[in-house]
DSSP file (Angstrom, degrees, kcal/mol; ACC not computed):
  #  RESIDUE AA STRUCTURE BP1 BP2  ACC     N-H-->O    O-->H-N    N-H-->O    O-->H-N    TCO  KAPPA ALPHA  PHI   PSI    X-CA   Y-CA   Z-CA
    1    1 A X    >>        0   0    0      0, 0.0     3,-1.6     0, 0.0     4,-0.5   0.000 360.0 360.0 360.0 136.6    0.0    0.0    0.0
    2    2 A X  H 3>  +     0   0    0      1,-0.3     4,-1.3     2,-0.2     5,-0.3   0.808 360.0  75.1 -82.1 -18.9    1.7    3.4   -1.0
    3    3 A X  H 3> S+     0   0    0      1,-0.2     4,-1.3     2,-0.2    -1,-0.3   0.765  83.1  63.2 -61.6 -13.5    0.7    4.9    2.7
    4    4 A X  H X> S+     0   0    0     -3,-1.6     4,-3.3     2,-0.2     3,-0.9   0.977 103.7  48.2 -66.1 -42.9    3.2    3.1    4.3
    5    5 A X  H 3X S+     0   0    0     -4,-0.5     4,-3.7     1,-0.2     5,-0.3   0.808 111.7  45.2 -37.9 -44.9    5.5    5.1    2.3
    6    6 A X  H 3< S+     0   0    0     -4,-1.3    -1,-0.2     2,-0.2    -2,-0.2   0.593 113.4  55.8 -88.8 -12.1    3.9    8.6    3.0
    7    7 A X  H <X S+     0   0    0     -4,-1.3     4,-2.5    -3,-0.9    -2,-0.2   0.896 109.1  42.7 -64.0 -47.1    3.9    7.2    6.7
    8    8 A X  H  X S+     0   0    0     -4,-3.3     4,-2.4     1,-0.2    -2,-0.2   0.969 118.6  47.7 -66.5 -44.6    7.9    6.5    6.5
    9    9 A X  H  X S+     0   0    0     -4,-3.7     4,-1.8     1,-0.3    -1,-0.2   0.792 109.9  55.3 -72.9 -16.3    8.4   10.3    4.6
   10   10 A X  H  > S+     0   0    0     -5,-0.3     4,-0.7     2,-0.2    -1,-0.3   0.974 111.5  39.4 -87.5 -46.6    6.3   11.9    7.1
   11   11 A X  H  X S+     0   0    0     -4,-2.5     4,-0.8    -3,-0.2    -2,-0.2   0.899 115.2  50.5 -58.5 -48.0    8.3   10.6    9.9
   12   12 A X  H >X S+     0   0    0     -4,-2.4     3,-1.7     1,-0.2     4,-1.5   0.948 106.2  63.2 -50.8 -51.7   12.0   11.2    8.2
   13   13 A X  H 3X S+     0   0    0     -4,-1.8     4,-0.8     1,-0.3    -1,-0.2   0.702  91.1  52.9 -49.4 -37.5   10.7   14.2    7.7
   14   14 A X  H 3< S+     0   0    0     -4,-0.7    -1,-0.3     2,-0.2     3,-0.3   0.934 118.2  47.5 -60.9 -37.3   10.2   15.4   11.6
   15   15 A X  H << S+     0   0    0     -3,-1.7     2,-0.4    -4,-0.8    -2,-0.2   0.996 130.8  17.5 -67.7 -78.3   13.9   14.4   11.6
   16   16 A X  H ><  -     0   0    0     -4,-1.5     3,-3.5     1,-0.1     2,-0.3  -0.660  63.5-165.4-127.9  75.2   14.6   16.4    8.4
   17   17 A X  T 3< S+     0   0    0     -4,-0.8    -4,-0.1    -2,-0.4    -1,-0.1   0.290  83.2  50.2 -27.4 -26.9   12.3   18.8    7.5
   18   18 A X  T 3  S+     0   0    0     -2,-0.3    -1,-0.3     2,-0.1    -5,-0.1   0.685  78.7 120.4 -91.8 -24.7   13.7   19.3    3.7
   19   19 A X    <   +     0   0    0     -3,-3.5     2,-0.4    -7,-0.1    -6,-0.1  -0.114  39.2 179.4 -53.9 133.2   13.7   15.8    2.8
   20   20 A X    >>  -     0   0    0     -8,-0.0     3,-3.0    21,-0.0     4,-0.7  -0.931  34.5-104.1-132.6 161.7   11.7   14.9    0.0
   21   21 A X  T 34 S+     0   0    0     -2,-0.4    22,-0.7     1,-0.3    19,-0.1   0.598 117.1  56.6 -52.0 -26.0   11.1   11.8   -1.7
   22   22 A X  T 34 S+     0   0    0     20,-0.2    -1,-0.3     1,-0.2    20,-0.1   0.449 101.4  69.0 -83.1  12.3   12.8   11.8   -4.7
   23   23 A X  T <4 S+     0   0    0     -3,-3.0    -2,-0.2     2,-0.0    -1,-0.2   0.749 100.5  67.8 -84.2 -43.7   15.9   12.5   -1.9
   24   24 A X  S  < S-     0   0    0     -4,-0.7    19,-0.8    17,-0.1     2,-0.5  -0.009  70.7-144.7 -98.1-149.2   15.3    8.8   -0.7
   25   25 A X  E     -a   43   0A   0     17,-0.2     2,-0.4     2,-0.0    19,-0.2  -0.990   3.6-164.0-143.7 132.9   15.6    5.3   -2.0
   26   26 A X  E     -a   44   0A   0     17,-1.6    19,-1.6    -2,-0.5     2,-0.3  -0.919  11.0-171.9-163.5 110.1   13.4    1.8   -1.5
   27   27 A X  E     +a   45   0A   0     -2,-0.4     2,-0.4    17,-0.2    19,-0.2  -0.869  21.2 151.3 -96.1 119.2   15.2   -1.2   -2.5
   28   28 A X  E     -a   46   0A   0     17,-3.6    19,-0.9    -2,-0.3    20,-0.1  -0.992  50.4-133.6-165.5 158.2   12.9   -4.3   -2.5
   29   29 A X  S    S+     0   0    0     -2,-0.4     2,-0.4    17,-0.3    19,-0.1   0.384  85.9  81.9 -90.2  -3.8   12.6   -7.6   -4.1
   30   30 A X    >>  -     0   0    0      1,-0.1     4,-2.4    17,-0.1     3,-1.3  -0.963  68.3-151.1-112.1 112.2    8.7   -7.3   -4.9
   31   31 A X  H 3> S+     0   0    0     -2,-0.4     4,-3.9     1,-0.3     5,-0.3   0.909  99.1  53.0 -38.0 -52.8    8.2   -5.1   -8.3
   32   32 A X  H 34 S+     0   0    0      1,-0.3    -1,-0.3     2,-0.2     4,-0.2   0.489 106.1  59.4 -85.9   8.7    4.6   -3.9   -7.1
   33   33 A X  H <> S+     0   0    0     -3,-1.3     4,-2.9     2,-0.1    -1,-0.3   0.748 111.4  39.0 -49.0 -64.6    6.4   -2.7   -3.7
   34   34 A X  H  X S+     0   0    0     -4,-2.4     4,-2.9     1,-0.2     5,-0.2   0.967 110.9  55.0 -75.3 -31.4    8.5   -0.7   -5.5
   35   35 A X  H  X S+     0   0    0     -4,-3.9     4,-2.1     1,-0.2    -1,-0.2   0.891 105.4  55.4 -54.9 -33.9    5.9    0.7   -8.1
   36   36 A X  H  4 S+     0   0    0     -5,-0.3     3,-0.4    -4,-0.2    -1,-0.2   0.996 111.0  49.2 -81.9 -51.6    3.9    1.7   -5.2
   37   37 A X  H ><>S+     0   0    0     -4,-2.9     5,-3.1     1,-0.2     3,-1.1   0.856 115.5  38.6 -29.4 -51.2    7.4    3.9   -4.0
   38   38 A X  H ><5S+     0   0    0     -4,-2.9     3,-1.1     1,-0.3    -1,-0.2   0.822 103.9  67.7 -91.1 -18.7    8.2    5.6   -7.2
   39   39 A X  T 3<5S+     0   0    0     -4,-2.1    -1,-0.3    -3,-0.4    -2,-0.2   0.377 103.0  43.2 -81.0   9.2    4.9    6.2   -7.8
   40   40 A X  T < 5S-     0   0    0     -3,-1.1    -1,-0.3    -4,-0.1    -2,-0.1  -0.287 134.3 -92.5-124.9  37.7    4.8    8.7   -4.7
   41   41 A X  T < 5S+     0   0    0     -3,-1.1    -3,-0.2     1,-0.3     2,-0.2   0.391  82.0 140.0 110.9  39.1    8.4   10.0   -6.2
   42   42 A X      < -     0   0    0     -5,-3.1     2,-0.8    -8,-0.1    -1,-0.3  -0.539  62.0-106.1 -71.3 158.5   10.6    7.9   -4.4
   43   43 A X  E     -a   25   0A   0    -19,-0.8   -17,-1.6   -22,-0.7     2,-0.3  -0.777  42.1-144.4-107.3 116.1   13.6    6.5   -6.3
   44   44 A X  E     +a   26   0A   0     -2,-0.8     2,-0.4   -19,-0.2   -17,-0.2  -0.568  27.1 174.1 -77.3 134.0   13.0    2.9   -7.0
   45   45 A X  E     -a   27   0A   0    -19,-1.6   -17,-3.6    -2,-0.3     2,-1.0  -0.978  15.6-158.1-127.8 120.9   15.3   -0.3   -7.2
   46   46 A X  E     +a   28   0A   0     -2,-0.4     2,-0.4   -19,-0.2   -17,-0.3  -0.881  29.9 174.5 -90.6 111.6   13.7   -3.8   -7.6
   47   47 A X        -     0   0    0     -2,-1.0     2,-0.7   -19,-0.9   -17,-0.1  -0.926  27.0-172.7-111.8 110.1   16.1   -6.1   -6.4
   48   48 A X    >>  -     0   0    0     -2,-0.4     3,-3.0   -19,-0.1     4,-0.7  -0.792   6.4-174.4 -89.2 103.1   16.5   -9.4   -5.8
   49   49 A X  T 34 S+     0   0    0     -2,-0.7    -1,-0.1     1,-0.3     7,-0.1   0.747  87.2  62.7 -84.2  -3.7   19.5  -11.3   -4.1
   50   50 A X  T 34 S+     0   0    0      1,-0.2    -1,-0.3     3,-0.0    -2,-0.0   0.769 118.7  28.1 -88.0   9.7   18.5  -14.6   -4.5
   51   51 A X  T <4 S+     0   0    0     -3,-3.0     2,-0.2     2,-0.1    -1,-0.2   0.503 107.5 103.0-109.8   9.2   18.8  -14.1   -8.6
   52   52 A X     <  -     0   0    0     -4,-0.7     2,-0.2    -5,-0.0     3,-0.1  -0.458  64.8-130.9-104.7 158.9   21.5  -11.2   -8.3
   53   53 A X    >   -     0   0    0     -2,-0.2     3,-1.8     1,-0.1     4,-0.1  -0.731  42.5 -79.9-105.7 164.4   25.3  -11.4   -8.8
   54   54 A X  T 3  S+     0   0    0      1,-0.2    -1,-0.1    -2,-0.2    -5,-0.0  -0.154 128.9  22.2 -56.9 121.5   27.9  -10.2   -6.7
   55   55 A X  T 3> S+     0   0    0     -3,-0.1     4,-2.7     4,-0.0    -1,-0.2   0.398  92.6 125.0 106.9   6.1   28.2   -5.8   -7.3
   56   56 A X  H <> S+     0   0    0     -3,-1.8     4,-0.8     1,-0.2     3,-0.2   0.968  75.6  39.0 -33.1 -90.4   24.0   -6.5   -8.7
   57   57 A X  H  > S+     0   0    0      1,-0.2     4,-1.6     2,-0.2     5,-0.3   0.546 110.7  54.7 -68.3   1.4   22.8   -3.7   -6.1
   58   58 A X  H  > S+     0   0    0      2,-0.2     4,-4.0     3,-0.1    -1,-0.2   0.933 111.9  42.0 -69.5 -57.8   25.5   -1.4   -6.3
   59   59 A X  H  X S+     0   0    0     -4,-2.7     4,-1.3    -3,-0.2     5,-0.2   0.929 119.1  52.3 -44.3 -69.6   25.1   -1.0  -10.3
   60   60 A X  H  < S+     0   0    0     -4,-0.8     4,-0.4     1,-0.2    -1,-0.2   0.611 112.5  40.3 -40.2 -70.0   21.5   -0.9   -9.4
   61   61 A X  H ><>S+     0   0    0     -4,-1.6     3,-6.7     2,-0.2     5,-0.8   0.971 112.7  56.0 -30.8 -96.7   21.9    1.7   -6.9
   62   62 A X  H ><5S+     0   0    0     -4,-4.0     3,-1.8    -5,-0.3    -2,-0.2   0.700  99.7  60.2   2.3 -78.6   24.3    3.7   -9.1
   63   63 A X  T 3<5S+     0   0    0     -4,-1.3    -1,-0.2     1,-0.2    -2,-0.2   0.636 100.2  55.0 -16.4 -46.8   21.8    3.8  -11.9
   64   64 A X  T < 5S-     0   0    0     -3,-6.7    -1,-0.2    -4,-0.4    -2,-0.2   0.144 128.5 -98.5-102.3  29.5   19.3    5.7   -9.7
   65   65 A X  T < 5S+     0   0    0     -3,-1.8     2,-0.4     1,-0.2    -3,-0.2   0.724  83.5 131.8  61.6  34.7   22.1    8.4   -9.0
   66   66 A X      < -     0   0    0     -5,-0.8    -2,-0.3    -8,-0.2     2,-0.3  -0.994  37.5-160.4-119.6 137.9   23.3    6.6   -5.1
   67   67 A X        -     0   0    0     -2,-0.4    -9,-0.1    -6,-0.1    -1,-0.0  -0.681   4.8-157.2 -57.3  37.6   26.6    6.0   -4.2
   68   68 A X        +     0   0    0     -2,-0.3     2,-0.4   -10,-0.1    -2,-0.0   0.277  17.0 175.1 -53.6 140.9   27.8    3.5   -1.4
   69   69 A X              0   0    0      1,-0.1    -1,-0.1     0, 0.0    -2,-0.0  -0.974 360.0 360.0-149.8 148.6   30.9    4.2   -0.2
   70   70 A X              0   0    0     -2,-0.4    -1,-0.1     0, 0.0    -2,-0.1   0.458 360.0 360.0 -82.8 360.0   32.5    2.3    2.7
């Protein structure tokens, strides 16, 4: 349901008042999970580890303009 989402921004948000959604990121392995994210302008990655190869969610990541860095 896309209200858990606008529950979770509402809360980061108490934290950090400027944050907006396309600022975060919701990584999950169920497509219509993520559709329900980006469609409230969060930046989506469908991922899955048990079909993904080692450095999978990084690229993934990468792609939707985030960076890990250790």
């Amino acid at each position: 349901s896309p209200r858990i989402f606008e529950v979770f921004l509402e809360r980061l948000q108490r934290l950090h008042p400027d944050l907006q959604a396309k600022d975060c990121a919701f990584v999950d392995d169920k497509e219509e999970n993520v559709a329900a994210a980006v469609m409230l302008g969060f930046q989506g990655v469908h991922y899955d580890a048990r079909k993904a190869a080692p450095g999978d969610l990084q690229k993934a990541l990468q792609a939707v303009g985030l960076v890990l860095t250790s």
